[in-house]
HTML snippet that shows the backbone in 3Dmol.js (N, CA, C, O; Angstrom):
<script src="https://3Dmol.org/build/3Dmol-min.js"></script>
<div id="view" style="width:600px;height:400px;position:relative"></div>
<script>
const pdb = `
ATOM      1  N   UNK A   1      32.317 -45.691 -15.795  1.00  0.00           N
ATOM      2  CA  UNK A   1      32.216 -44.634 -14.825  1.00  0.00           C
ATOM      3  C   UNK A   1      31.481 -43.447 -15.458  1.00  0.00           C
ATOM      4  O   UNK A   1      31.673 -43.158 -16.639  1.00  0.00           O
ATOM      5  N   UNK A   2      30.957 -43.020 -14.971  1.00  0.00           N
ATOM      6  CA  UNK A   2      29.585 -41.770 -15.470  1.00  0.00           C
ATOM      7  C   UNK A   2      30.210 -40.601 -14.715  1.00  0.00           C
ATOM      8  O   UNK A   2      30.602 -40.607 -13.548  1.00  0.00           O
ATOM      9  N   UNK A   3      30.235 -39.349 -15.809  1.00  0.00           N
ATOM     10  CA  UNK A   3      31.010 -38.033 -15.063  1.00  0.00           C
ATOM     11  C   UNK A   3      29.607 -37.584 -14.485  1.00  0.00           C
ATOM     12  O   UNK A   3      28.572 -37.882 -15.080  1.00  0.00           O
ATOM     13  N   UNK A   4      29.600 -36.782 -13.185  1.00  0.00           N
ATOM     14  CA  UNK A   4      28.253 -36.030 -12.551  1.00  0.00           C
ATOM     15  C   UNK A   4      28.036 -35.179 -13.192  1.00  0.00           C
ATOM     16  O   UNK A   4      29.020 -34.542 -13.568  1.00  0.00           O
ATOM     17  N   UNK A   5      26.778 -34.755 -13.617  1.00  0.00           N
ATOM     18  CA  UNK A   5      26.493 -33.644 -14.214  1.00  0.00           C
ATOM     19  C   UNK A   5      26.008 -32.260 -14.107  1.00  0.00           C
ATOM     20  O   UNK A   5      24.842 -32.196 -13.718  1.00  0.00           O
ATOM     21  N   UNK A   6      26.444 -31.404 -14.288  1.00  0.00           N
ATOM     22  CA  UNK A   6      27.042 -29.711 -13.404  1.00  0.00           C
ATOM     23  C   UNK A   6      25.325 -29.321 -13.847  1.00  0.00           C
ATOM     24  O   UNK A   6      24.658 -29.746 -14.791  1.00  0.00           O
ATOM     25  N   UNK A   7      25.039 -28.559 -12.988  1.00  0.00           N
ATOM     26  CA  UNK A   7      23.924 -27.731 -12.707  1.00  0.00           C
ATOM     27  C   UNK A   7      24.219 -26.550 -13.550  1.00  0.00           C
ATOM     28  O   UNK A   7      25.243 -25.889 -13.378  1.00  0.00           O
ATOM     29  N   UNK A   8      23.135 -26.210 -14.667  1.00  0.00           N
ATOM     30  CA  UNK A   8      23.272 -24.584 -14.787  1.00  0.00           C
ATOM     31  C   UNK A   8      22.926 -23.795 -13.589  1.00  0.00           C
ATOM     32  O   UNK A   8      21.822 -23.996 -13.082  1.00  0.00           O
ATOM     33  N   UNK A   9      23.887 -22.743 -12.963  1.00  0.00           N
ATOM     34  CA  UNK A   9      23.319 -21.829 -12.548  1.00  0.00           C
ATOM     35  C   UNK A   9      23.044 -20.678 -13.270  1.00  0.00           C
ATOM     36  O   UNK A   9      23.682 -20.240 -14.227  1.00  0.00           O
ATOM     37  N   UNK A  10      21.778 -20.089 -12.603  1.00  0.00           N
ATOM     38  CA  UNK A  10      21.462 -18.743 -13.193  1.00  0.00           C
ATOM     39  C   UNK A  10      21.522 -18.007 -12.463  1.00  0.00           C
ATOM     40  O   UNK A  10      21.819 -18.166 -11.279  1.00  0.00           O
ATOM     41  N   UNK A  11      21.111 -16.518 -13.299  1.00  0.00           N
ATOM     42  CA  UNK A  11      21.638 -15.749 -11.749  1.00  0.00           C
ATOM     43  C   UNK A  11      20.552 -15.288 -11.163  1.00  0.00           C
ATOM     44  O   UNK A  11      19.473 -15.140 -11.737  1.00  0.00           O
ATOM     45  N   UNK A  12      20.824 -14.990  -9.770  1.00  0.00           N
ATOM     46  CA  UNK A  12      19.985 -14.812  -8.725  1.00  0.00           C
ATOM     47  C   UNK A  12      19.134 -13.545  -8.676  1.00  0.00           C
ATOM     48  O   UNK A  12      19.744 -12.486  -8.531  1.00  0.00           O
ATOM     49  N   UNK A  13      17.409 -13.507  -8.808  1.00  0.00           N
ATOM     50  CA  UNK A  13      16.826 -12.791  -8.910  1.00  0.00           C
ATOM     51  C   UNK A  13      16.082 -12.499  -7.910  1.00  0.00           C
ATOM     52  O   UNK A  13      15.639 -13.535  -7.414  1.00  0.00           O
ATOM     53  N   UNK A  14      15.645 -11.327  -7.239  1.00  0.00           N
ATOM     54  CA  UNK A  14      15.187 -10.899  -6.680  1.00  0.00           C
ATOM     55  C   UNK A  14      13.711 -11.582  -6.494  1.00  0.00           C
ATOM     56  O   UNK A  14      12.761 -11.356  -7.243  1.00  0.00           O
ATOM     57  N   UNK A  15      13.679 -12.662  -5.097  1.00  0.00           N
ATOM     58  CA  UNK A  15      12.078 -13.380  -4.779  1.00  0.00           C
ATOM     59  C   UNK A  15      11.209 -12.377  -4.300  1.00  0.00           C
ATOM     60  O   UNK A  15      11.562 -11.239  -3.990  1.00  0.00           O
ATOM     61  N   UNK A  16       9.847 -12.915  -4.237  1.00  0.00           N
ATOM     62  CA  UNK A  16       9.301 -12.036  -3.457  1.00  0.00           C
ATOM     63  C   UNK A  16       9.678 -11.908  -1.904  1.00  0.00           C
ATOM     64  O   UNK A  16       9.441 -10.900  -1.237  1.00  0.00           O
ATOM     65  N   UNK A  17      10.420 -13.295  -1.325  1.00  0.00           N
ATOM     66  CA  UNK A  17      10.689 -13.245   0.054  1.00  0.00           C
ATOM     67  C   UNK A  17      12.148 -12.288   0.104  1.00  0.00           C
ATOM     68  O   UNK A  17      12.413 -12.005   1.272  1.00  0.00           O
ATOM     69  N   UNK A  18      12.748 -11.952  -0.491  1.00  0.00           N
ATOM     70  CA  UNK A  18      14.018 -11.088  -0.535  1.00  0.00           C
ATOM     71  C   UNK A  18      13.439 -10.025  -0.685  1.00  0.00           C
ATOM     72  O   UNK A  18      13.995  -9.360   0.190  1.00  0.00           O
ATOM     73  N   UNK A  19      12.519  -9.175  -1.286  1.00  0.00           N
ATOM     74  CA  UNK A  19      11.866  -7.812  -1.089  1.00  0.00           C
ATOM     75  C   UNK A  19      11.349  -7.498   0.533  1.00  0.00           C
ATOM     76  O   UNK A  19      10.762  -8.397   1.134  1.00  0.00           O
ATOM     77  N   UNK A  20      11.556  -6.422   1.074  1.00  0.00           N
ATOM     78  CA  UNK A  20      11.206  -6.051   1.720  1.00  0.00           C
ATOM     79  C   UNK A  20       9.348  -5.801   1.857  1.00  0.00           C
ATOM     80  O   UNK A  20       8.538  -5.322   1.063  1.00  0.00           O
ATOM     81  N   UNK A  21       9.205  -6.353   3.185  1.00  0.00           N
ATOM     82  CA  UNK A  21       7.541  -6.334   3.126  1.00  0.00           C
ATOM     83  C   UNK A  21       6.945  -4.788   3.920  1.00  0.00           C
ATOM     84  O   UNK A  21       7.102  -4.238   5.010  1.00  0.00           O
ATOM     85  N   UNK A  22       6.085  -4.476   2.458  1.00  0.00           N
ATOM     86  CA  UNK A  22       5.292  -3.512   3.113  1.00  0.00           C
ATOM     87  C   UNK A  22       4.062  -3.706   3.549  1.00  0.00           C
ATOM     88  O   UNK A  22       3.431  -4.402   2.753  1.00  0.00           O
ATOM     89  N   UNK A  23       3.170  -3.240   4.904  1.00  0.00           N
ATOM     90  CA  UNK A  23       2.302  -3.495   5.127  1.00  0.00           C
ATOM     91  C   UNK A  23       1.553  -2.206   4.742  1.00  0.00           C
ATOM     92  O   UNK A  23       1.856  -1.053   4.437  1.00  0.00           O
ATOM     93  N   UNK A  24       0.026  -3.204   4.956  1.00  0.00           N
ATOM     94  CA  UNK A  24      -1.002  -2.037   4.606  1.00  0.00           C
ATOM     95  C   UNK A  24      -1.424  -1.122   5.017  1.00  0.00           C
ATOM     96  O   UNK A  24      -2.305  -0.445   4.488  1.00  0.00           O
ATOM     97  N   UNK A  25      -0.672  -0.833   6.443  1.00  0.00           N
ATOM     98  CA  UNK A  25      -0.642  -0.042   7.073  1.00  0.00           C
ATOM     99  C   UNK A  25       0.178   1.597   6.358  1.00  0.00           C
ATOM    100  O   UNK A  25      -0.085   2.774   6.113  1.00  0.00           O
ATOM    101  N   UNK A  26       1.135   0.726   6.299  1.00  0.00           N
ATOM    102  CA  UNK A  26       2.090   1.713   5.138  1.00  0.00           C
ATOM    103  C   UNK A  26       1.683   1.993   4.012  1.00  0.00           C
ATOM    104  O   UNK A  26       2.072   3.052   3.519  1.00  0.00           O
ATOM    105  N   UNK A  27       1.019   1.361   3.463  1.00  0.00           N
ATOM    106  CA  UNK A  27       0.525   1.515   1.628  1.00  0.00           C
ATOM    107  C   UNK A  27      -0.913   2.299   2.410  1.00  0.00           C
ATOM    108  O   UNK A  27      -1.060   3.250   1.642  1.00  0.00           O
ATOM    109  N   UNK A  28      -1.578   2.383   3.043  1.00  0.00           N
ATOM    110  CA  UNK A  28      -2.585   3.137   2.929  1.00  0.00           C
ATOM    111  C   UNK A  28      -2.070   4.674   3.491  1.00  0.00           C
ATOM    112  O   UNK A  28      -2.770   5.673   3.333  1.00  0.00           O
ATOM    113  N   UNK A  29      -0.348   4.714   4.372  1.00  0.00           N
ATOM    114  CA  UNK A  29      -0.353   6.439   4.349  1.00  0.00           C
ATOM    115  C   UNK A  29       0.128   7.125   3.432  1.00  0.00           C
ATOM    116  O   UNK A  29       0.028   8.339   3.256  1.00  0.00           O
ATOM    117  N   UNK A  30       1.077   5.751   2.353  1.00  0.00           N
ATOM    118  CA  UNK A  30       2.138   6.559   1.207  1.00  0.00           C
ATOM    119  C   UNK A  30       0.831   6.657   0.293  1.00  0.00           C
ATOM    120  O   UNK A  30       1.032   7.472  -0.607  1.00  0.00           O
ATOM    121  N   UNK A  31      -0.563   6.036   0.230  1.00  0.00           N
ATOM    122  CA  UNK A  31      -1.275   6.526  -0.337  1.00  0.00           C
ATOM    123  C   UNK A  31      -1.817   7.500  -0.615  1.00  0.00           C
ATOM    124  O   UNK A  31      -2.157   7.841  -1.747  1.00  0.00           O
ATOM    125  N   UNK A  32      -2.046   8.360   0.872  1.00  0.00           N
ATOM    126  CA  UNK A  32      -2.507   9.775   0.991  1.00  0.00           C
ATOM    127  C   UNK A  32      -1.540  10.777   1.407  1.00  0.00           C
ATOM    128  O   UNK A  32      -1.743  11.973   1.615  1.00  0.00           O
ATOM    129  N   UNK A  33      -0.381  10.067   1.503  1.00  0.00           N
ATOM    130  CA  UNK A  33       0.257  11.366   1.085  1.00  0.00           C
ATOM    131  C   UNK A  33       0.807  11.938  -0.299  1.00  0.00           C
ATOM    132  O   UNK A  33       1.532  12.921  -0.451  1.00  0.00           O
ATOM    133  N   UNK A  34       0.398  11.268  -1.061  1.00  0.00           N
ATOM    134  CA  UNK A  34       0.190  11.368  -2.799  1.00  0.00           C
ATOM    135  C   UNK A  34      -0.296  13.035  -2.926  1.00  0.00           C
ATOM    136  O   UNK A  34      -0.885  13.879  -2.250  1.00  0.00           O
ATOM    137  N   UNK A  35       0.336  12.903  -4.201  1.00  0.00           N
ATOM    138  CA  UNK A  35      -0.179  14.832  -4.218  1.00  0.00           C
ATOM    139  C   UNK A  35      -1.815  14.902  -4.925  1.00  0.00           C
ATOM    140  O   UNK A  35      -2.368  15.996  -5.030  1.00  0.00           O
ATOM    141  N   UNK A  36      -2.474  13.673  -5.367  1.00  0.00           N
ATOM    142  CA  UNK A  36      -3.693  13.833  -5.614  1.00  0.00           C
ATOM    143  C   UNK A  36      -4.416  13.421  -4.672  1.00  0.00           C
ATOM    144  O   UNK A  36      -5.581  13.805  -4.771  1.00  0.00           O
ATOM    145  N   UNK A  37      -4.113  12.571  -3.488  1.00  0.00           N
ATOM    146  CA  UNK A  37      -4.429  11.963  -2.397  1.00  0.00           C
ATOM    147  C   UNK A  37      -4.913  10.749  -3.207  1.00  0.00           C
ATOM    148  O   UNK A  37      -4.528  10.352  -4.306  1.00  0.00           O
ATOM    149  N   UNK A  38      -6.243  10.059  -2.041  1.00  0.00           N
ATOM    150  CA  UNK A  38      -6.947   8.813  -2.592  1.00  0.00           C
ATOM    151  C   UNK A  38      -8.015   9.330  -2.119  1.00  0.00           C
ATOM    152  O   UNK A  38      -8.205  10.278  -1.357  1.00  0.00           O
ATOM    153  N   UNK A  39      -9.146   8.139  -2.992  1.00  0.00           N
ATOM    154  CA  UNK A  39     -10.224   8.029  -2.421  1.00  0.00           C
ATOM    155  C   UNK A  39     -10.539   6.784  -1.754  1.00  0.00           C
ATOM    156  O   UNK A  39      -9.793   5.835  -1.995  1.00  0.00           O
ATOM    157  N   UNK A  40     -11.646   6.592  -0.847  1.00  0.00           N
ATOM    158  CA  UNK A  40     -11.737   5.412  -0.007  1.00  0.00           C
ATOM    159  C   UNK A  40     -11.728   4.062  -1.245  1.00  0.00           C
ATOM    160  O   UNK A  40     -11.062   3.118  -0.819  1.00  0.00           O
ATOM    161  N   UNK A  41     -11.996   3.946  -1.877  1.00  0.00           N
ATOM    162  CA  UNK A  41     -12.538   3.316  -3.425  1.00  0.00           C
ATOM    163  C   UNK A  41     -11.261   2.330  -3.567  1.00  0.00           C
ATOM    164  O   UNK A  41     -11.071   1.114  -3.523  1.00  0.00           O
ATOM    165  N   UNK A  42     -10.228   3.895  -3.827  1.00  0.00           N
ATOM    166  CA  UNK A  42      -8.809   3.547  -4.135  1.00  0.00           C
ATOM    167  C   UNK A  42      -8.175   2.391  -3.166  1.00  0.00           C
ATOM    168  O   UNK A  42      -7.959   1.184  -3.268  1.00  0.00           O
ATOM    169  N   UNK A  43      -7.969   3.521  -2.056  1.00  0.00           N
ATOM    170  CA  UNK A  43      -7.505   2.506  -0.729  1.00  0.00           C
ATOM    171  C   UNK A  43      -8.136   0.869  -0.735  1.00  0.00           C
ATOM    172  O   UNK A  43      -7.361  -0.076  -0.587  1.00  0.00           O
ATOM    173  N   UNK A  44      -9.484   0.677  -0.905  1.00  0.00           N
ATOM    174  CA  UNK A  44      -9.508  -0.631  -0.853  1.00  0.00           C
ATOM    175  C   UNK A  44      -9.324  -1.658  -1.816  1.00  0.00           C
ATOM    176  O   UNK A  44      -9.115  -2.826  -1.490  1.00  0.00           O
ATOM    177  N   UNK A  45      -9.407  -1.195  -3.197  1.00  0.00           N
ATOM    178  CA  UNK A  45      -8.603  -1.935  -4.218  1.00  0.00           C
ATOM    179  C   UNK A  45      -7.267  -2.256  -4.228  1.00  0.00           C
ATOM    180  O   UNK A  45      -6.738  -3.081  -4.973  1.00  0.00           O
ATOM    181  N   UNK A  46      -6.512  -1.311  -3.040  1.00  0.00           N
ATOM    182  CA  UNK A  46      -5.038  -1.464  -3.027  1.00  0.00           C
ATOM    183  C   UNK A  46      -4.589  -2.271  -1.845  1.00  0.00           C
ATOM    184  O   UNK A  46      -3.465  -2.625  -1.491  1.00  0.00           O
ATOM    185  N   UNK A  47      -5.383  -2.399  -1.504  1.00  0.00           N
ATOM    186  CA  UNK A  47      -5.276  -3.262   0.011  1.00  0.00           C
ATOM    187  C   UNK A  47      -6.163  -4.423   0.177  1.00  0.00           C
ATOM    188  O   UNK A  47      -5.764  -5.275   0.972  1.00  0.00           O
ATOM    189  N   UNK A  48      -7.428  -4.653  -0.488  1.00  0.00           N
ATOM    190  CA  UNK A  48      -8.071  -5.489  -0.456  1.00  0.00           C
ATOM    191  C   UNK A  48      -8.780  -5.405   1.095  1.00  0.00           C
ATOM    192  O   UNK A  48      -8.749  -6.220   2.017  1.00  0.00           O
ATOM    193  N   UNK A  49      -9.324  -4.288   1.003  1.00  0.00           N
ATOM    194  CA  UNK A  49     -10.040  -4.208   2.809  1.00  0.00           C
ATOM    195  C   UNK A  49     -11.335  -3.907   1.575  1.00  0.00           C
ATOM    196  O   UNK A  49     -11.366  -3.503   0.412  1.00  0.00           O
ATOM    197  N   UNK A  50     -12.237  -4.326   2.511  1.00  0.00           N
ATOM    198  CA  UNK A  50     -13.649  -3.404   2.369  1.00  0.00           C
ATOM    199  C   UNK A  50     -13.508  -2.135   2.726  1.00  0.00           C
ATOM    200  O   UNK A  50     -12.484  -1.853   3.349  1.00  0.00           O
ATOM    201  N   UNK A  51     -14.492  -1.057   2.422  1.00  0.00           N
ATOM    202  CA  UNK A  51     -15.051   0.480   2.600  1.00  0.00           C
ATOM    203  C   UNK A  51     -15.286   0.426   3.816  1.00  0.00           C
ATOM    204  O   UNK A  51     -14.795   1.446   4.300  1.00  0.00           O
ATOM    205  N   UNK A  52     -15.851  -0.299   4.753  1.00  0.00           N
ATOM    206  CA  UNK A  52     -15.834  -0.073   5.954  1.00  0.00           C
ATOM    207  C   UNK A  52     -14.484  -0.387   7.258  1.00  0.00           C
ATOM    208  O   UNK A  52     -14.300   0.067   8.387  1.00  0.00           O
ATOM    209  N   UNK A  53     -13.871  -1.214   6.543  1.00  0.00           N
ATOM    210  CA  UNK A  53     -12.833  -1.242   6.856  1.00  0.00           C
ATOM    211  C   UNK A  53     -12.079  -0.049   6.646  1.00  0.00           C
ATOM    212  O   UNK A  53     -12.077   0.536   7.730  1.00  0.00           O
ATOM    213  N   UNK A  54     -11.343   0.707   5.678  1.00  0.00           N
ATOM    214  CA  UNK A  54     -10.676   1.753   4.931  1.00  0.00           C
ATOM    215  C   UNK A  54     -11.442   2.877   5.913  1.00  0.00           C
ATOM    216  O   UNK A  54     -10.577   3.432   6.590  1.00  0.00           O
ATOM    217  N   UNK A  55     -12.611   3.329   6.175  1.00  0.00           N
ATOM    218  CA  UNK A  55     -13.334   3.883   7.393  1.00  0.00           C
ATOM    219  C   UNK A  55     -12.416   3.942   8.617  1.00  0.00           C
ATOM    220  O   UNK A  55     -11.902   4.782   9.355  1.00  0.00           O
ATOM    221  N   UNK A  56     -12.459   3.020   8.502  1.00  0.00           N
ATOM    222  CA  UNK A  56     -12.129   2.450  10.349  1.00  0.00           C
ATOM    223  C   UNK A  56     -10.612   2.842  10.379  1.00  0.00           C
ATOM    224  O   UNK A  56     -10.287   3.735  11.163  1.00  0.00           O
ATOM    225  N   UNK A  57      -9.747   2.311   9.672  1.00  0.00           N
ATOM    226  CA  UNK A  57      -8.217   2.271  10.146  1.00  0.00           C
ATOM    227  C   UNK A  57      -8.460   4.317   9.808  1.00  0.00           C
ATOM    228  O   UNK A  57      -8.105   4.948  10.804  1.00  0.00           O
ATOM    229  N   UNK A  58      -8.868   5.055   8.866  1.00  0.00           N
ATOM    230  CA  UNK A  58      -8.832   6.587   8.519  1.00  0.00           C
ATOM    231  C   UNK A  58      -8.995   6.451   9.984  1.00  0.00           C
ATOM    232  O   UNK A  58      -7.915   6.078  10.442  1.00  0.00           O
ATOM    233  N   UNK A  59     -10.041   6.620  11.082  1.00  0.00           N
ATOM    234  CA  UNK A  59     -10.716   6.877  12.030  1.00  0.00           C
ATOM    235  C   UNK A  59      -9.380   6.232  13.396  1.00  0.00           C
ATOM    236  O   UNK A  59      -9.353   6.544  14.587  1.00  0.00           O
ATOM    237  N   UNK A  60      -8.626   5.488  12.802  1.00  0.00           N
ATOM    238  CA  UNK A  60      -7.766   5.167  13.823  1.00  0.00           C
ATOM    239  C   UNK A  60      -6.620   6.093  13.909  1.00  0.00           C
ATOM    240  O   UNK A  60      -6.111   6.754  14.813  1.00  0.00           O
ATOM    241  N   UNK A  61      -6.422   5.935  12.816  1.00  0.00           N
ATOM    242  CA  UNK A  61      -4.904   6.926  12.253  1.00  0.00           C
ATOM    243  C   UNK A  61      -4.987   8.404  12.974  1.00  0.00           C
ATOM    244  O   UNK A  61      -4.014   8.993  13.445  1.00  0.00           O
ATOM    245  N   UNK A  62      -6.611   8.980  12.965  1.00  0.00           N
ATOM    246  CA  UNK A  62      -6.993  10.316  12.721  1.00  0.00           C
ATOM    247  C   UNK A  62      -6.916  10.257  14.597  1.00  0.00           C
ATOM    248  O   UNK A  62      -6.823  11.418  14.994  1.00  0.00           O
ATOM    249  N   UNK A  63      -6.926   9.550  15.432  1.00  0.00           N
ATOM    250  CA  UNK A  63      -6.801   8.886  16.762  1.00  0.00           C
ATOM    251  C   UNK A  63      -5.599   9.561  17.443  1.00  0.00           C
ATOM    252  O   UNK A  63      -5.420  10.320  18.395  1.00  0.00           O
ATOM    253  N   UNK A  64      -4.577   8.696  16.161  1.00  0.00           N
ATOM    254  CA  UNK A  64      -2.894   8.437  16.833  1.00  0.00           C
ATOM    255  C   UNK A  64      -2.648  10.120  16.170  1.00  0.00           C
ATOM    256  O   UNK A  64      -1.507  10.388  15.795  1.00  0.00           O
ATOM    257  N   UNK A  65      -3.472  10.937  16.078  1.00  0.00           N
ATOM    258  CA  UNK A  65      -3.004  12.142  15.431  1.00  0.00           C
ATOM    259  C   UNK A  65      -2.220  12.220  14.329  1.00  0.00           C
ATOM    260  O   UNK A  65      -1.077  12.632  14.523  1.00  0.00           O
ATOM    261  N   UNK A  66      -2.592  11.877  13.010  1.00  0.00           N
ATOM    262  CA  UNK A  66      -2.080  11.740  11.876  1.00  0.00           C
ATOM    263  C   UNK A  66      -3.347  13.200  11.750  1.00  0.00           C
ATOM    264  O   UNK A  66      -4.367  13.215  12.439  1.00  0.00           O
ATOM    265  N   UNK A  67      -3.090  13.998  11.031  1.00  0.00           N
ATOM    266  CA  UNK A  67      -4.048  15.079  10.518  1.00  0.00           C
ATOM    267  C   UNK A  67      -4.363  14.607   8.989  1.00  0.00           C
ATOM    268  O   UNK A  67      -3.464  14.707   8.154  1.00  0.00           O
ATOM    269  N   UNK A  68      -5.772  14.040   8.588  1.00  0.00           N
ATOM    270  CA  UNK A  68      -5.967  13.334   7.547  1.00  0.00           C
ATOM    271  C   UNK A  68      -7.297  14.575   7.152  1.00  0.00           C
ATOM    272  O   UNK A  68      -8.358  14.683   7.768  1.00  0.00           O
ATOM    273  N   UNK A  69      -6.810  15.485   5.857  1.00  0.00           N
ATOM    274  CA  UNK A  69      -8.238  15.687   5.295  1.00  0.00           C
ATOM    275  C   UNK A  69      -8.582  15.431   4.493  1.00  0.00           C
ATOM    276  O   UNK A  69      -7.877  14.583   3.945  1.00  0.00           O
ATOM    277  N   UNK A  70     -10.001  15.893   3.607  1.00  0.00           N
ATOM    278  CA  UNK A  70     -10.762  15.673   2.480  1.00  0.00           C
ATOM    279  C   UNK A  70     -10.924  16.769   2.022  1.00  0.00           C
ATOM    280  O   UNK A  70     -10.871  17.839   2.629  1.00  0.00           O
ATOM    281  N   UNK A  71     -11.259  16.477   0.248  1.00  0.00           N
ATOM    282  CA  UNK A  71     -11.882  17.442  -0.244  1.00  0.00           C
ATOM    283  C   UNK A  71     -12.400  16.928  -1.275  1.00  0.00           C
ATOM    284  O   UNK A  71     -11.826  16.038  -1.902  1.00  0.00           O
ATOM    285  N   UNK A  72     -13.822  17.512  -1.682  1.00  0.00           N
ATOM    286  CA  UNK A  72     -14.808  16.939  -3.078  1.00  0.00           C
ATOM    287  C   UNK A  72     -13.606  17.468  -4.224  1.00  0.00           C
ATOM    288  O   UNK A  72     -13.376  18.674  -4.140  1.00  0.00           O
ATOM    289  N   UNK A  73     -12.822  16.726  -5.271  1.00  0.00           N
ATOM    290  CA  UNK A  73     -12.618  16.895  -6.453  1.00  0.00           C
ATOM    291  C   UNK A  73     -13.353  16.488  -7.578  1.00  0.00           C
ATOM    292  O   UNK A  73     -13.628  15.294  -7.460  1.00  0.00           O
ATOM    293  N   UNK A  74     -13.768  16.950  -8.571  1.00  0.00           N
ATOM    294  CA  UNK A  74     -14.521  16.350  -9.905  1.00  0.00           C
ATOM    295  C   UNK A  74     -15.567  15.415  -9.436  1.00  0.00           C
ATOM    296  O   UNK A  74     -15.912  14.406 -10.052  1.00  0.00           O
ATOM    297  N   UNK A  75     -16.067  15.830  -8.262  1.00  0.00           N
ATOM    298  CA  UNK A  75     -17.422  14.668  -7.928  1.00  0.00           C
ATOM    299  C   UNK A  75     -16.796  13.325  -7.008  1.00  0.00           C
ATOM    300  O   UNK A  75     -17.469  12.322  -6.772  1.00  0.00           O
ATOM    301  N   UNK A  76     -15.763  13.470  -6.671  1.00  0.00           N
ATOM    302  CA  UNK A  76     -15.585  12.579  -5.865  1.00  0.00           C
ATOM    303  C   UNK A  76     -14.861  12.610  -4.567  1.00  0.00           C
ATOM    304  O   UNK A  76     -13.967  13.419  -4.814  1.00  0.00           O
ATOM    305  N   UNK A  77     -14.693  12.221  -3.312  1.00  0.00           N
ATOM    306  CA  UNK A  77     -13.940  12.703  -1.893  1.00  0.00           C
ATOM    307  C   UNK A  77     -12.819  12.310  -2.141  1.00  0.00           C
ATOM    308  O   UNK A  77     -12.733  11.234  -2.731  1.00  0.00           O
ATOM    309  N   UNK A  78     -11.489  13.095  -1.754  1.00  0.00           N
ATOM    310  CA  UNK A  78     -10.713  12.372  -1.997  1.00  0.00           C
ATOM    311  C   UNK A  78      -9.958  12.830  -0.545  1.00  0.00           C
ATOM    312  O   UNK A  78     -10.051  13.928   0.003  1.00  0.00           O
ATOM    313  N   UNK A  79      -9.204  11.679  -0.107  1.00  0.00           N
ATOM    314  CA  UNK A  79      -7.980  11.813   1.411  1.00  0.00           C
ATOM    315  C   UNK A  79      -7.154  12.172   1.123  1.00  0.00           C
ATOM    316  O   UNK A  79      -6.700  11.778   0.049  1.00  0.00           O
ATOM    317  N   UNK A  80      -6.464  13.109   1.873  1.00  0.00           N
ATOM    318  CA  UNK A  80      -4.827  13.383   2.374  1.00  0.00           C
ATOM    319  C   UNK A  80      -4.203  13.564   3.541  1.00  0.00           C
ATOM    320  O   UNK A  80      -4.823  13.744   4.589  1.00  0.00           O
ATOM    321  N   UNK A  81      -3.096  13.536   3.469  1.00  0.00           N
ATOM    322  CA  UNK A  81      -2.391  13.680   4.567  1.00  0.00           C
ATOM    323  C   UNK A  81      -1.549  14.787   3.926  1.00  0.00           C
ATOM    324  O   UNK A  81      -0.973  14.682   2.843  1.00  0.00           O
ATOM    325  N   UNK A  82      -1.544  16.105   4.907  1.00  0.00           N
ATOM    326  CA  UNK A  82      -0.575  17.363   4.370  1.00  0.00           C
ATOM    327  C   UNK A  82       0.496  17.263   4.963  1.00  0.00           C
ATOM    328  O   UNK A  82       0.454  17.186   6.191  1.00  0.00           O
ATOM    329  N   UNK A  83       1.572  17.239   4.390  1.00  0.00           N
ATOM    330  CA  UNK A  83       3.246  17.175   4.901  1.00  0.00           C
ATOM    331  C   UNK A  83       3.530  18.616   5.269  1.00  0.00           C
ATOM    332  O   UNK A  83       4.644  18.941   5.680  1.00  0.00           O
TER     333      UNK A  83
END
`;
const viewer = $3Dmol.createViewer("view");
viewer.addModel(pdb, "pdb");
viewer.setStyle({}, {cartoon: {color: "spectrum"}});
viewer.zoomTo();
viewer.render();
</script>
């Protein structure tokens, strides 16, 4: 007779399907509301949109009345959203 043999368990770690999903919708406003803001550059490395894309949703947002500005820092544009 053969005893069954017990499973190690380990302990239970946090999957990616147990994290809560953020969309890119969300990661592109907690982006600009950053106290350095972003630049379009940024936004699409973090989201994986193209520049013309990152365009477009700014231009939507700026729509649904989100108040989104710019300003040239050190040579480059950068977005915000003022709280």
């Amino acid at each position: 007779m053969t005893t069954p043999q017990t499973k190690k368990q380990t302990p239970k770690t946090e999957t990616k399907a147990d994290m809560p999903k953020i969309t890119k919708k969300a990661l592109v406003q907690s982006l600009l509301e950053a106290e350095k803001g972003v630049t379009i550059e940024g936004i699409a490395k973090q989201t994986n949109w193209q520049n013309h894309t990152v365009r477009g949703h700014l231009s939507t947002m700026k729509k649904n009345n989100i108040v989104i500005t710019s300003e040239r820092i050190d040579g480059e544009r950068r977005y915000f959203i003022k709280k």
